[in-house]
TIVO-2410 file (N, C-alpha, C; in nm, 3 decimals):
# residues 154
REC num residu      c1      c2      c3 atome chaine
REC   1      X -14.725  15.509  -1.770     N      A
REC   1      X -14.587  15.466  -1.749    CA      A
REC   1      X -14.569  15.331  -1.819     C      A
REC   2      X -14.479  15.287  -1.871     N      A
REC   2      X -14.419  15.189  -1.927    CA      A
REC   2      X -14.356  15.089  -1.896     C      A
REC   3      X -14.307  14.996  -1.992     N      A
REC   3      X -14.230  14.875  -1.985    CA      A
REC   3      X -14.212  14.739  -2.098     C      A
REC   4      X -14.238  14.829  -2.168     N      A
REC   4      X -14.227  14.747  -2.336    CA      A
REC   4      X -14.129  14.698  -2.370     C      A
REC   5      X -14.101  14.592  -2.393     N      A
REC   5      X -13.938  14.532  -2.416    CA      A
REC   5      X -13.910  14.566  -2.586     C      A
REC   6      X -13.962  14.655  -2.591     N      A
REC   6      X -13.872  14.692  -2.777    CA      A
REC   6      X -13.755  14.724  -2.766     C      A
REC   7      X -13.689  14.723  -2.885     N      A
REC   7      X -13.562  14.789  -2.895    CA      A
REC   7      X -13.510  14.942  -2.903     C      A
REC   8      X -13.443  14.986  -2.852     N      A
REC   8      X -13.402  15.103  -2.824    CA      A
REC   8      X -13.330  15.130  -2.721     C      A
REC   9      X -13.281  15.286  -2.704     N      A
REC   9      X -13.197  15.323  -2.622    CA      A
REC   9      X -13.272  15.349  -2.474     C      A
REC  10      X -13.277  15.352  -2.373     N      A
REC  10      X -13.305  15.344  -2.275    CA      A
REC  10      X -13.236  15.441  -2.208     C      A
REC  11      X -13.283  15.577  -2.131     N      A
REC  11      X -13.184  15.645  -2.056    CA      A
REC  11      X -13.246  15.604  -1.926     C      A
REC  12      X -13.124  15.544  -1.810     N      A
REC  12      X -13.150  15.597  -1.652    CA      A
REC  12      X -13.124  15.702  -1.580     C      A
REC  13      X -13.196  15.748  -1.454     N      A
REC  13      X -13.178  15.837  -1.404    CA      A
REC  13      X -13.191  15.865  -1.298     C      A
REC  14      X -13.079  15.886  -1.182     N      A
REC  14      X -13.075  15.877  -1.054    CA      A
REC  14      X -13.101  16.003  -0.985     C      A
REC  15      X -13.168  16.068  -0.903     N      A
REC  15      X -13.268  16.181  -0.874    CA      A
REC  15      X -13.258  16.194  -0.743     C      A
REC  16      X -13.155  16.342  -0.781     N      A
REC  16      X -13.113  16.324  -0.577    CA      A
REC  16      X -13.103  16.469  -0.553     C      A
REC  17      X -13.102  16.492  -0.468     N      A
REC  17      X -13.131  16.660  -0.419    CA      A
REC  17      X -13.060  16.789  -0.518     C      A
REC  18      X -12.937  16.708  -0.522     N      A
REC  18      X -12.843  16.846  -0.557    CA      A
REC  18      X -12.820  16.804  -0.669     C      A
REC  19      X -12.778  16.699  -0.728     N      A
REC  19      X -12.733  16.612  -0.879    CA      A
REC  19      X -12.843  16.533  -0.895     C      A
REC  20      X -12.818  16.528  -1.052     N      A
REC  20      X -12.907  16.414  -1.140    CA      A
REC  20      X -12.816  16.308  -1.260     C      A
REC  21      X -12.819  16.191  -1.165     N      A
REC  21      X -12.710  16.137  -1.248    CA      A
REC  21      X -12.796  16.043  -1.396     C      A
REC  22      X -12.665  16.024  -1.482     N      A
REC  22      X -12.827  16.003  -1.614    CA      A
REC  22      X -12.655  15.833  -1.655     C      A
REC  23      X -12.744  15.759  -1.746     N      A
REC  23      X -12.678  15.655  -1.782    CA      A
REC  23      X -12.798  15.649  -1.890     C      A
REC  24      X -12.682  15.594  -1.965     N      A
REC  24      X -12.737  15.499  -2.127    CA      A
REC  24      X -12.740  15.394  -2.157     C      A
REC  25      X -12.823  15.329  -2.210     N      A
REC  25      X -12.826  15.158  -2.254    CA      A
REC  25      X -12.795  15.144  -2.392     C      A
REC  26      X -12.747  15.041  -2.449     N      A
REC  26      X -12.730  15.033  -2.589    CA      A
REC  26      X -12.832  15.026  -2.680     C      A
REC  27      X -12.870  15.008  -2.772     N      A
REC  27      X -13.021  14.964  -2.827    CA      A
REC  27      X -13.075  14.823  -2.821     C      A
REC  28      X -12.968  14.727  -2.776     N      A
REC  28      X -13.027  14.620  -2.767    CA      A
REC  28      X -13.071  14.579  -2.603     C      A
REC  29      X -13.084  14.717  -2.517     N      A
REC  29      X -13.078  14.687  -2.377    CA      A
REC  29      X -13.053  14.563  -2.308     C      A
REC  30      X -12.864  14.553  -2.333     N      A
REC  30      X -12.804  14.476  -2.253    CA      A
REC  30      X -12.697  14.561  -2.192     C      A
REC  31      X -12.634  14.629  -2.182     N      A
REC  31      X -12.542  14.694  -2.096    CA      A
REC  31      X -12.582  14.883  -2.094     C      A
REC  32      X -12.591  14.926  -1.952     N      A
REC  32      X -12.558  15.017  -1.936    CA      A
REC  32      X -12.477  15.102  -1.869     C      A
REC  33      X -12.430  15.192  -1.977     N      A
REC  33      X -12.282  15.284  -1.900    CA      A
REC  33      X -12.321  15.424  -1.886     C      A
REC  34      X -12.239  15.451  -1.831     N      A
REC  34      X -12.274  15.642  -1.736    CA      A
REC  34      X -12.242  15.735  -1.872     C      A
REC  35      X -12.349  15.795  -1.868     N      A
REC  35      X -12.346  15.939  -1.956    CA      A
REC  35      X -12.301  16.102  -1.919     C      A
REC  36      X -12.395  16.088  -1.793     N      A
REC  36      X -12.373  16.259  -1.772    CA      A
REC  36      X -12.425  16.259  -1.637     C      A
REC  37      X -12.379  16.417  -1.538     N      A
REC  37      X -12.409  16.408  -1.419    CA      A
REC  37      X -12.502  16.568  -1.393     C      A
REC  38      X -12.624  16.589  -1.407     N      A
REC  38      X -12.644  16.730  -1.416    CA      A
REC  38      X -12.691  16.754  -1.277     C      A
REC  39      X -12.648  16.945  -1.238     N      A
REC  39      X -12.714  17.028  -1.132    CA      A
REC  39      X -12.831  17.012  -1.139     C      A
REC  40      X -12.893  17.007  -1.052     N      A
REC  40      X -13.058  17.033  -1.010    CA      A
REC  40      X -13.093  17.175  -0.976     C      A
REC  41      X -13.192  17.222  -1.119     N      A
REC  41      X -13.215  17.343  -1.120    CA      A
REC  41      X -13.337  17.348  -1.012     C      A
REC  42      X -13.344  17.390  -0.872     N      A
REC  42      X -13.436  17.416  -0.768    CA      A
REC  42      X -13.485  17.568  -0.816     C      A
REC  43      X -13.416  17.657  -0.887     N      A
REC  43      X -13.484  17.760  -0.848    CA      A
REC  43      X -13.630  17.830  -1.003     C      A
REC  44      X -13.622  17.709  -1.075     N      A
REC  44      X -13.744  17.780  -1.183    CA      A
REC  44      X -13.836  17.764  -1.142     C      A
REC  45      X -13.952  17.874  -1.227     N      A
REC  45      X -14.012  17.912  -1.170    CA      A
REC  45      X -14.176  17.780  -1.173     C      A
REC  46      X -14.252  17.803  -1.109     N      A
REC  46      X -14.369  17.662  -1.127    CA      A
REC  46      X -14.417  17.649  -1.304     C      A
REC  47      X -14.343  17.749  -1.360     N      A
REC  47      X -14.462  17.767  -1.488    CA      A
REC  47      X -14.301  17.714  -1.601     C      A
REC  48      X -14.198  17.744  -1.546     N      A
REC  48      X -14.070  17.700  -1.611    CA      A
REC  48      X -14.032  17.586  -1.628     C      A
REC  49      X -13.944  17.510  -1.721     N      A
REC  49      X -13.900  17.368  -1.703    CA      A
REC  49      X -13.764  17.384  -1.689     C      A
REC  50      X -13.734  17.326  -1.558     N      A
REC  50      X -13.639  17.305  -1.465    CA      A
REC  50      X -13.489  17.305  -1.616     C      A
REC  51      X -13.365  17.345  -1.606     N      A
REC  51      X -13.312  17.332  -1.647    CA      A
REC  51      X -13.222  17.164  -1.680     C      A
REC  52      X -13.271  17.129  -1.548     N      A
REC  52      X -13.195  16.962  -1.537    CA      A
REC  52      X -13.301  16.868  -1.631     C      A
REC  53      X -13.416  16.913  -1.644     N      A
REC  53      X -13.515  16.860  -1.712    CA      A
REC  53      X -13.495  16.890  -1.871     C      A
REC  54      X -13.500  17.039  -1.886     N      A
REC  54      X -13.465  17.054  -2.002    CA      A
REC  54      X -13.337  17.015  -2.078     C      A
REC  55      X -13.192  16.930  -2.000     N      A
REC  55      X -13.156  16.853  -2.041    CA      A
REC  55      X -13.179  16.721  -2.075     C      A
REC  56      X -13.272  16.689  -2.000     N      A
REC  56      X -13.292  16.532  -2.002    CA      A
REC  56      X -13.383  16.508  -2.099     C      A
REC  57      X -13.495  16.612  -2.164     N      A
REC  57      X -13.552  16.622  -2.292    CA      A
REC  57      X -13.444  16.656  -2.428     C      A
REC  58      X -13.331  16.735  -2.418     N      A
REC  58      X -13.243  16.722  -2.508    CA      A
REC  58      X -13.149  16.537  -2.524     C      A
REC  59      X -13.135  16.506  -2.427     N      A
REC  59      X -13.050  16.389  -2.409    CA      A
REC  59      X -13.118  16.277  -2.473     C      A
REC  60      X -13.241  16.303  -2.417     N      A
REC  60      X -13.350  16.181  -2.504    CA      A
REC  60      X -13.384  16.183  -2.647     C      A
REC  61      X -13.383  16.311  -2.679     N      A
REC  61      X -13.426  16.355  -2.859    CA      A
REC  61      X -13.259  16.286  -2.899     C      A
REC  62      X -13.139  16.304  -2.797     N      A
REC  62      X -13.015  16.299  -2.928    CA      A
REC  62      X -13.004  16.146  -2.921     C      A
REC  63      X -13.009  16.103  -2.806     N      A
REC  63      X -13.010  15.969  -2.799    CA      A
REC  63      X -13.116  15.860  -2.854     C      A
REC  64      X -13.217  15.929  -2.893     N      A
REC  64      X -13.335  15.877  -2.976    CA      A
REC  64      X -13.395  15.808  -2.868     C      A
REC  65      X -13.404  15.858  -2.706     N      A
REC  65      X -13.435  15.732  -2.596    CA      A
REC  65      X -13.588  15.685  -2.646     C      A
REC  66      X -13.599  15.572  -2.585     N      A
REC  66      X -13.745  15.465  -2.665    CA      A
REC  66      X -13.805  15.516  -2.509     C      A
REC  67      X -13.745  15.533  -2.405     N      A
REC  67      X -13.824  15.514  -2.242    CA      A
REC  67      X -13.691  15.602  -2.154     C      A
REC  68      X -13.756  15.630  -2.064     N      A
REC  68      X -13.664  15.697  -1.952    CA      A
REC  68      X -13.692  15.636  -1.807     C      A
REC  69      X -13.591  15.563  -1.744     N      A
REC  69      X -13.599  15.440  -1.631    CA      A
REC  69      X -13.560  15.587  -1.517     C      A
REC  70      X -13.668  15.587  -1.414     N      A
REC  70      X -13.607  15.646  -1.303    CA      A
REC  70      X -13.605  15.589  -1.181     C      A
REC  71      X -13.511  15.562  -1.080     N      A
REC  71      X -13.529  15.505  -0.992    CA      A
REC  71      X -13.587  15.575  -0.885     C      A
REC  72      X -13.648  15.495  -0.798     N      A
REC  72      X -13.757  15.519  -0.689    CA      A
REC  72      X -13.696  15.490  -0.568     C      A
REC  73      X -13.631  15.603  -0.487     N      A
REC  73      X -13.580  15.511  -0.350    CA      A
REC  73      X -13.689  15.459  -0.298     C      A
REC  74      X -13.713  15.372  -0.281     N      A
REC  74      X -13.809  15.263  -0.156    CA      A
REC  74      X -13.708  15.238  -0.062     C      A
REC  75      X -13.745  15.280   0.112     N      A
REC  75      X -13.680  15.274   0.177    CA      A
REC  75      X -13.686  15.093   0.218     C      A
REC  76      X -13.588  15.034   0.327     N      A
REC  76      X -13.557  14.928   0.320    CA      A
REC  76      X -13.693  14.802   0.363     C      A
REC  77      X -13.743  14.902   0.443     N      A
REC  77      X -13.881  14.816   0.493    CA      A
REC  77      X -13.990  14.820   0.304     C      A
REC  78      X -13.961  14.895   0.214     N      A
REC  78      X -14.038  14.880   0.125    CA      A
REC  78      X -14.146  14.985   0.095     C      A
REC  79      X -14.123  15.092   0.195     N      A
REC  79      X -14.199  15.193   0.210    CA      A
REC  79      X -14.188  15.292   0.098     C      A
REC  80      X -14.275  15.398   0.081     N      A
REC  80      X -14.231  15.500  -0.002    CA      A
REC  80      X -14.253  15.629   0.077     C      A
REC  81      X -14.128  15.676   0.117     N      A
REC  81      X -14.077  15.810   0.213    CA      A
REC  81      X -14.129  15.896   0.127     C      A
REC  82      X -14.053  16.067   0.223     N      A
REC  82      X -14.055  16.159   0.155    CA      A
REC  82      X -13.980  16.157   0.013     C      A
REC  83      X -13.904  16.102   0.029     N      A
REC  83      X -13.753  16.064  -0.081    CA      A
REC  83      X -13.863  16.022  -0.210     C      A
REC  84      X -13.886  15.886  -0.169     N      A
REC  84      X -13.973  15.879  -0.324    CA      A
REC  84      X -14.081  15.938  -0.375     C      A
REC  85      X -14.132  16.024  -0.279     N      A
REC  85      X -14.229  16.107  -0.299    CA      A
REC  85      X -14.158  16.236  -0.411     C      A
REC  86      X -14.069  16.265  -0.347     N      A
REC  86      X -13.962  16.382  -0.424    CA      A
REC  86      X -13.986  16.334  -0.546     C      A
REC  87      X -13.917  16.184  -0.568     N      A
REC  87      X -13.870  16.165  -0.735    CA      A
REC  87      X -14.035  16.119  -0.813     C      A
REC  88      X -14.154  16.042  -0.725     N      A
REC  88      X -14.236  16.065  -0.795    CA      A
REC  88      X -14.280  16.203  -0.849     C      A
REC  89      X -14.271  16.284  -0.765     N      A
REC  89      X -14.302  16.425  -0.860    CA      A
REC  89      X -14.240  16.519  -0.920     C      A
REC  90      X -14.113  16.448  -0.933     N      A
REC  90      X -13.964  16.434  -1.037    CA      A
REC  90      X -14.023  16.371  -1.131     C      A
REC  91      X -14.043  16.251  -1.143     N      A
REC  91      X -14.070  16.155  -1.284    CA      A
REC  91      X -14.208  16.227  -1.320     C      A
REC  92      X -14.328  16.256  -1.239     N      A
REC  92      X -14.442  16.302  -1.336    CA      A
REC  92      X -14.409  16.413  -1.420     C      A
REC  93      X -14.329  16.492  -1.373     N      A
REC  93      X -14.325  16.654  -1.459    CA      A
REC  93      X -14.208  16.582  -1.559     C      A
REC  94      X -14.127  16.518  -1.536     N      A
REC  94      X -14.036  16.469  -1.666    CA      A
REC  94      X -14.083  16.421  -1.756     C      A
REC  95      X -14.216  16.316  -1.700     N      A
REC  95      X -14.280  16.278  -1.830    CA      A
REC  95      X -14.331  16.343  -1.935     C      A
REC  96      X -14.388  16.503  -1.849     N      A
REC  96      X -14.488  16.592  -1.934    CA      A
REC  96      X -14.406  16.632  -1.996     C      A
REC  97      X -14.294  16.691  -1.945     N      A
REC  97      X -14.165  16.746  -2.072    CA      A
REC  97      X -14.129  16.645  -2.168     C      A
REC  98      X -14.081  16.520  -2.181     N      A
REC  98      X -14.068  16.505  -2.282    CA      A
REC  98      X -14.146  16.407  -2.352     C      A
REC  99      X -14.264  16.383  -2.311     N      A
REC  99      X -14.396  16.297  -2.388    CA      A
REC  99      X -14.368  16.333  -2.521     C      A
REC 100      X -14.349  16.204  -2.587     N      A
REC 100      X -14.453  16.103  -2.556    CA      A
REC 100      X -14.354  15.979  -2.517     C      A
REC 101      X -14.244  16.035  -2.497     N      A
REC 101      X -14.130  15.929  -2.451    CA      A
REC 101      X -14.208  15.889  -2.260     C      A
REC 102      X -14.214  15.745  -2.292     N      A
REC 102      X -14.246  15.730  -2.128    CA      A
REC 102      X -14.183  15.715  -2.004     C      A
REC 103      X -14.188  15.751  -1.872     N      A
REC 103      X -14.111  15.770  -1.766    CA      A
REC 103      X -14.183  15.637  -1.704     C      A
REC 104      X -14.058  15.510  -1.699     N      A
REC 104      X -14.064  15.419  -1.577    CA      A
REC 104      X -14.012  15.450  -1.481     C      A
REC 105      X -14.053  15.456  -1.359     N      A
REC 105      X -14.037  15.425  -1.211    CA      A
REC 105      X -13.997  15.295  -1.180     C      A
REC 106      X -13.835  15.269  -1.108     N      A
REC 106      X -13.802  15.141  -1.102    CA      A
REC 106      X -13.754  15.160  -0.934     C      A
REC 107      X -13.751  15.041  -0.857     N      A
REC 107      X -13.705  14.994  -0.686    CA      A
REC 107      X -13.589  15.083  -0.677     C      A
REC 108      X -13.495  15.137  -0.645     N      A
REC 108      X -13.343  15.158  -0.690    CA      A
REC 108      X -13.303  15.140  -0.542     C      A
REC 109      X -13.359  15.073  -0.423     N      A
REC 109      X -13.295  15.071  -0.269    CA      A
REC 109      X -13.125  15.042  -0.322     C      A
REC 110      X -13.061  15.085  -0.252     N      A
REC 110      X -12.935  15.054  -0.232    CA      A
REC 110      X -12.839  15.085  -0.350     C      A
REC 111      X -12.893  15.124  -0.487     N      A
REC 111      X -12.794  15.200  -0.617    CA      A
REC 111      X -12.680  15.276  -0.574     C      A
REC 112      X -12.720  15.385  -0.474     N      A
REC 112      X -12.590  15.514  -0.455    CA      A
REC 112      X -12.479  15.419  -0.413     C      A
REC 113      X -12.533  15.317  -0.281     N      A
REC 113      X -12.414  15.256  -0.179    CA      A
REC 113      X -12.397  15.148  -0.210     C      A
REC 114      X -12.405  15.074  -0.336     N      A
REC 114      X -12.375  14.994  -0.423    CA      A
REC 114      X -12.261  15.078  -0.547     C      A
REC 115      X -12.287  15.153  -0.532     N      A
REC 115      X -12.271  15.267  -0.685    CA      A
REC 115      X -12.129  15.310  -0.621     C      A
REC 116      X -12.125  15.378  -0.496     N      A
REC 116      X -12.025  15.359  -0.410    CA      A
REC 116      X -11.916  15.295  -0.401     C      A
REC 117      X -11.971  15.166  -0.337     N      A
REC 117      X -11.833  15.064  -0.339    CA      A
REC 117      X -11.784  15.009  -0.418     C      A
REC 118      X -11.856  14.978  -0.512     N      A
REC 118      X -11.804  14.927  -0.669    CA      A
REC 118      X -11.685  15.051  -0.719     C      A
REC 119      X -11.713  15.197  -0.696     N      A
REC 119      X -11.629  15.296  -0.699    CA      A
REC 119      X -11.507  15.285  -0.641     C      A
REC 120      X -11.542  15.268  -0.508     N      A
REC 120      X -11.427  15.234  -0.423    CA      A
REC 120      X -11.305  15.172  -0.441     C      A
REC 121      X -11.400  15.004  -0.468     N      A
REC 121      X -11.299  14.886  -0.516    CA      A
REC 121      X -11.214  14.950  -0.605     C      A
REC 122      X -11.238  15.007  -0.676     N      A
REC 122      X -11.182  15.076  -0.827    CA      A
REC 122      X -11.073  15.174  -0.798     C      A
REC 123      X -11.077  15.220  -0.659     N      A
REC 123      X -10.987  15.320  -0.607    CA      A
REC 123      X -10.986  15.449  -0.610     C      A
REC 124      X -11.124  15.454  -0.685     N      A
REC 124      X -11.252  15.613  -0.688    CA      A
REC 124      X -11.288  15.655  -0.541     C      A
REC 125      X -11.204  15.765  -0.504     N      A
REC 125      X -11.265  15.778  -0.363    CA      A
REC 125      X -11.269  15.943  -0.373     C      A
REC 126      X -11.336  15.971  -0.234     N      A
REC 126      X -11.343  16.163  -0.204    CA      A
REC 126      X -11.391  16.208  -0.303     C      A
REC 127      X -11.359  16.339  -0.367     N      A
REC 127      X -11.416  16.424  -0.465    CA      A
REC 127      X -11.436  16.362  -0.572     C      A
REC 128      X -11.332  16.284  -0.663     N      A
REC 128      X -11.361  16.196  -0.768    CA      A
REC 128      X -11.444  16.147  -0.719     C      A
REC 129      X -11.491  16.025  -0.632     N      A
REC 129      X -11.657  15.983  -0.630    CA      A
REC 129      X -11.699  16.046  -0.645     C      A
REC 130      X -11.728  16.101  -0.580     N      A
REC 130      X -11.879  16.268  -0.563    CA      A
REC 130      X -11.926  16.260  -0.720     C      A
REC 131      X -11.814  16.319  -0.783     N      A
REC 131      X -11.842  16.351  -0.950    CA      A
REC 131      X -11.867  16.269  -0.995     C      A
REC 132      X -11.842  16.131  -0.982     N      A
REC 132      X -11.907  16.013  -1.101    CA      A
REC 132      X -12.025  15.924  -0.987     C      A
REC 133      X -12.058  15.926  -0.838     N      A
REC 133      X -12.100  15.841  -0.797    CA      A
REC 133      X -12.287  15.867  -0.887     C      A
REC 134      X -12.322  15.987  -0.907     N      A
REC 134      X -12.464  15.968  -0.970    CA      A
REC 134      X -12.463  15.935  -1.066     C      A
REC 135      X -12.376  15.922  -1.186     N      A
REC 135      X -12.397  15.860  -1.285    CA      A
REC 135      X -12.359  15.683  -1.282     C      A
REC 136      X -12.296  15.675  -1.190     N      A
REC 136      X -12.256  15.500  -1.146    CA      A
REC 136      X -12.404  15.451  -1.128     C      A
REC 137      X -12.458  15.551  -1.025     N      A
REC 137      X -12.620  15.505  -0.941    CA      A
REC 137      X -12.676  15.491  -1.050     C      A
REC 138      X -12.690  15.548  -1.219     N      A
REC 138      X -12.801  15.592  -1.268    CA      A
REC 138      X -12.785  15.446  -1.353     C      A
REC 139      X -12.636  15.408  -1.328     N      A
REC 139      X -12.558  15.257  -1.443    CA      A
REC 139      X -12.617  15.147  -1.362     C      A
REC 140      X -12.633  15.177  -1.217     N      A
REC 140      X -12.681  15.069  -1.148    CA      A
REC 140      X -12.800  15.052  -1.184     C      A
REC 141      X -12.930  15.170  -1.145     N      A
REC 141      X -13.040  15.169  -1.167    CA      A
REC 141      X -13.096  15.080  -1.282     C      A
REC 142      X -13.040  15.136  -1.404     N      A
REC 142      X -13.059  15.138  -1.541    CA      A
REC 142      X -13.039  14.929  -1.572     C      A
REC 143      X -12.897  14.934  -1.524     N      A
REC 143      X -12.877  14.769  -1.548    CA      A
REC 143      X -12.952  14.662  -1.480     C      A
REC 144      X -12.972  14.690  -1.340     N      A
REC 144      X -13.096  14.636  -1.289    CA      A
REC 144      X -13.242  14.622  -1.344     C      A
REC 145      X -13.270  14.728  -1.430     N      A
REC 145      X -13.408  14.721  -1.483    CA      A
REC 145      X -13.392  14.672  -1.594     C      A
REC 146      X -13.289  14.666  -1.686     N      A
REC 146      X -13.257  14.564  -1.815    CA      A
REC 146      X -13.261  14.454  -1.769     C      A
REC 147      X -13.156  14.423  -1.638     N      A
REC 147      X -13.136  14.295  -1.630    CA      A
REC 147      X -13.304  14.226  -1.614     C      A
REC 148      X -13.411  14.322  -1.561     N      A
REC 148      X -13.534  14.253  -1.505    CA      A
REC 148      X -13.588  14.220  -1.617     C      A
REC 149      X -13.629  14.321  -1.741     N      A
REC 149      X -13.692  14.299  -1.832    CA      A
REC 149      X -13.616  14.175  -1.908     C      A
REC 150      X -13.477  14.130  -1.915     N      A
REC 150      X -13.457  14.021  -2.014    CA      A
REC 150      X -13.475  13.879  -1.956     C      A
REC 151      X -13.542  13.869  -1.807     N      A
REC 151      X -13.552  13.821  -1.751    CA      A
REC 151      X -13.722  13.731  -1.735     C      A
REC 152      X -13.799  13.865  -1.763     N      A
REC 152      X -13.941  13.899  -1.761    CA      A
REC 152      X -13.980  13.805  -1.926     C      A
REC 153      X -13.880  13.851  -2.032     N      A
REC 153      X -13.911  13.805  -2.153    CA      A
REC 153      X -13.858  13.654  -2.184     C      A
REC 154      X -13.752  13.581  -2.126     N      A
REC 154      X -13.703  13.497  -2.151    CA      A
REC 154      X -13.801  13.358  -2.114     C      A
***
């Protein structure tokens, strides 16, 4: 897993039962904005690659991604639940699909209900949230881990 401050596009990706929300960084990873919101293919088979996956290997080849940021719920005490257990074995099989691009694992506590009210304020509520709140989470995720790395380098 990674964390190289080169230049390139950076995709995030917020990893939740039913949706997979995805966000893009620019190449100079300073701002990221929402891309796409995909279904979570539950039903392929162990030997198949998940259809939500096999987007996120297309998204990365078009976008030329350098790394793929996924967030890790850590619950509030700092723990790692069933939840991040899910997306760790979300991020390992993503990596194998689209290696040699690398899958970071980043904190993401509080992205959705951050991702949320920032929606809110905006006057994004009910069904319209629903549809953009995983790709907001994936803008949160994503900008948080830029913001760390220009932080890390400075």
């Amino acid at each position: 897993m990674a964390g190289e401050s080169s230049r390139g596009v950076r995709l995030g990706v917020d990893v939740g039962q039913v949706r997979v929300g995805v966000a893009r960084s620019d190449p100079h990873g300073v701002l990221a904005t929402p891309l796409v919101t995909l279904a979570r293919d539950l039903t392929a088979a162990p030997d198949e690659v998940p259809s939500d996956m096999a987007e996120l290997a297309h998204l990365v080849a078009e976008h030329e991604a350098v790394e793929v940021v996924v967030g890790l719920p850590v619950n509030l005490a700092g723990k790692h639940g069933p939840a991040a257990q899910h997306v760790t074995v979300y991020a390992n099989r993503l990596a194998d699909v689209i290696a040699p691009v690398p899958v970071a694992l980043t904190d993401e506590r509080m992205s959705t209900v951050v991702a949320s009210r920032r929606l809110a304020e905006r006057g994004v509520r009910g069904k319209r949230q629903r549809a953009v709140v995983d790709q907001a989470a994936a803008v949160e995720i994503l900008q948080s881990w830029l913001d760390a790395q220009r932080r890390r380098t400075q």
